[in-house]
BAKOL-379406 format. One record per residue (C-alpha): residue in one letter; x, y, z. Coordinates in steps of 0.5 Angstrom, whole numbers, plus 500, padded with zeros to 3 digits. Last residue first. Example, Ala and Ser with C-alpha at 12.3 -4.5 7.8 and 13.67 -1.06 7.14 Angstrom:
<pts>
S527498514/A525491516/
</pts>
This chain:
<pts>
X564079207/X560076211/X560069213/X553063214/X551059218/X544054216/X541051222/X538044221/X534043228/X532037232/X526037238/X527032243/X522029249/X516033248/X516040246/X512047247/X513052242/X514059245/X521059242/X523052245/X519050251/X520043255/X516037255/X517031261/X521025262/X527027264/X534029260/X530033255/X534034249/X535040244/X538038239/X543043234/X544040227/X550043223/X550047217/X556051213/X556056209/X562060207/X561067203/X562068196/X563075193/X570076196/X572069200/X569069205/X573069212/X574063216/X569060221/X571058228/X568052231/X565053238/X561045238/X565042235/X573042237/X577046232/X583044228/X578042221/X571044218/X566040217/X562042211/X558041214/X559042221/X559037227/X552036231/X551041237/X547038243/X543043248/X541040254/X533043255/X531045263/X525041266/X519042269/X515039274/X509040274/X503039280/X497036282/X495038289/X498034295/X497028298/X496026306/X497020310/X494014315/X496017322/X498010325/X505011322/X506017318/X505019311/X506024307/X504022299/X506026293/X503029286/X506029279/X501031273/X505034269/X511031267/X520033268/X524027272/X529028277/X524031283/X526035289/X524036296/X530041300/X524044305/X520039307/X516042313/X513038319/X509040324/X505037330/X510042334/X515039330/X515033327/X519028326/X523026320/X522020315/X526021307/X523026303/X529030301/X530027295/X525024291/X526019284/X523019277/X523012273/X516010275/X512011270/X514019269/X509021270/X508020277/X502020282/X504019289/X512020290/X514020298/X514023304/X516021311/X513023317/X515022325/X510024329/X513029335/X506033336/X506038343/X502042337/X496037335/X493042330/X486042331/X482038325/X476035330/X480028330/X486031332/X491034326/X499033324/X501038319/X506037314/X509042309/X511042302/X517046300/X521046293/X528044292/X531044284/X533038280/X527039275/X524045276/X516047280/X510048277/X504049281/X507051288/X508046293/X502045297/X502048305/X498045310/X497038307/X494034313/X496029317/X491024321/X489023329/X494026334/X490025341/X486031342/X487039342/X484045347/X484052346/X485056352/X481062353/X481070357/X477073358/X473079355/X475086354/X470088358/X471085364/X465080367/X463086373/X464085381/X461090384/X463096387/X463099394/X469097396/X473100390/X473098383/X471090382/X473086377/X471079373/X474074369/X471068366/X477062365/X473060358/X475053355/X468049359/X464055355/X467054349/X465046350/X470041352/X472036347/X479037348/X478034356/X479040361/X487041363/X489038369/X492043373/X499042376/X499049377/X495055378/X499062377/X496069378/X500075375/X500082376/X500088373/X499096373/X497100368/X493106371/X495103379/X492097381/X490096387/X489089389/X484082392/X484077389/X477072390/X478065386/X472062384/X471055382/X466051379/X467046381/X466046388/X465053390/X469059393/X477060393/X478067398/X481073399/X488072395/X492078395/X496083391/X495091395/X499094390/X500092382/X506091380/X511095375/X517096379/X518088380/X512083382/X512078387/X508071386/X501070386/X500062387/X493058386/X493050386/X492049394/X485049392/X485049384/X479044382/X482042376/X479043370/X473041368/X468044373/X470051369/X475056374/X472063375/X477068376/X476074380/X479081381/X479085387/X478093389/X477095396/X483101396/X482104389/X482101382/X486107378/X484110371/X488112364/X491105362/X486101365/X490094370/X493089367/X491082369/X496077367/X494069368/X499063368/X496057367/X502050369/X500044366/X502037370/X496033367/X494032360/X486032358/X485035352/X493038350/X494045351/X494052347/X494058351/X499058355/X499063357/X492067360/X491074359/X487079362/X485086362/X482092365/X475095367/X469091369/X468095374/X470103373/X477105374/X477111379/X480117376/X472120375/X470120382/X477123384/X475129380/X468130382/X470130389/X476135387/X471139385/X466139391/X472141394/X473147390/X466149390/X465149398/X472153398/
</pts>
């Protein structure tokens, strides 16, 4: 009986979570530097093999630059999978912060700690002033220990500063057919500014066509969550070499890579010679040889770019226009 019970002390020592064990997560976790008004929602998730007994608690420490969040700190009620035993125990500090929970959560059990109307700490806050250090405590005996998984942290964007190509447009890219650029707009540190609505225009920058090309699809939008892509862009002229120029009002703009546009040859068919009569050009019908003597016809067939660039014709690369005199023969 000794034994038995020695056992199942020994069993029970080993099913309680250790300090440190479990999880926490934070959304959002992108947020404008300095703004007002945000609502962190913290989920911490207990271990996935081993419970925290009677006595365990939870803290979250709030940096200085944050808001102070006294009054600020609620744990709503959960459903089927909720931790037990979920209260607040006490806010300690005066920046920064530390919020005692205490719980019980069972293997896999969760809850949720929400601060609100929290300013958010200015962008150029360090790592350590974005990081919401977590620690937990298992049983009444434990002590509180930083979570081994980590803690969680919320990235911070400043005002919107410039623009940046995010996506290039592919190297080559047809004439009259859509292709994609996308648009981001930056803080001064480069952080995407994502609550961003600029709006962002697109336009020809380098063009060899001597200005005779044309852009549909790039007229003036806004962005969406500090980003805007145009997906219906199209160039009217062929050329190598083109590049083109977002801009937005107070944020300067942005040029893309160097890329060629190129252009599809239109044939045109000259009339036959000799010319032959009740049949349109081009698609004549050739009579039939005469025994031992074929009809020859020629004819010049043009291939003509409509844009501005150069086309390939049997691997042969051409600019503007290339004729052709084909000799057409029938047989016997």
């Amino acid at each position: 009986m000794a034994l038995l019970g020695l056992f199942g002390l020994i069993v029970t020592i080993i099913a309680a979570a250790a300090g440190g064990a479990g999880t926490m997560t934070v959304t959002p976790t992108l947020l404008h530097g300095g703004s007002s008004g945000n609502t962190l929602i913290f989920t911490f998730k207990g271990d996935n093999k081993e419970a925290f007994g009677a006595g365990s608690q939870v803290s979250i420490e709030i940096p200085a630059v944050w808001s102070n969040p006294t009054g600020k700190i609620t744990l709503p009620s959960g459903g089927g999978n909720y931790c037990s035993g979920v209260s607040l125990a006490s806010i300690t500090g005066t920046g920064p912060w530390t919020v005692l929970i205490n719980q019980t959560c069972a293997t896999n059990k969760q809850f949720t700690v929400v601060y609100s109307n929290v300013t958010a700490a200015p962008a150029t806050a360090s790592t350590a002033n974005r990081t919401f250090l977590t620690k937990s405590k298992s049983g009444s005996g434990g002590s509180l220990t930083a979570l081994t998984a980590g803690s969680p942290i919320v990235s911070l964007y400043g005002d919107a500063d410039h623009l940046s190509i995010s996506q290039q447009p592919s190297a080559n890219v047809d004439r009259g057919a859509n292709f994609s650029v996308e648009v981001q707009v930056l803080d001064s540190s480069n952080n995407l500014v994502a609550d961003s609505t600029a709006p962002v225009t697109m336009q020809i920058g380098a063009d060899p066509s001597n200005g005779t090309a044309s852009l549909a699809g790039g007229a003036s939008a806004n962005a969406s969550r500090g980003v805007k892509t145009f997906n219906t862009l199209q160039l009217n002229k062929s050329g190598n070499g083109y590049t083109l120029t977002a801009s937005s009002p107070g944020l300067g703009s942005a040029t893309t890579s160097s890329f060629n546009v190129n252009g599809a040859p239109v044939l045109s068919i000259g009339p036959p010679t000799p010319v032959t009569t009740g049949y349109a050009t081009p698609g004549f019908i050739m009579g039939s040889a005469s025994a031992g003597s074929p009809q020859v016809f020629t004819l010049d067939v043009t291939f003509a770019d409509p844009g501005n660039g150069s086309f390939n014709v049997g691997g042969r690369k051409i600019s503007r226009s290339l004729t052709a005199l084909v000799r057409l023969a029938t047989g016997r």
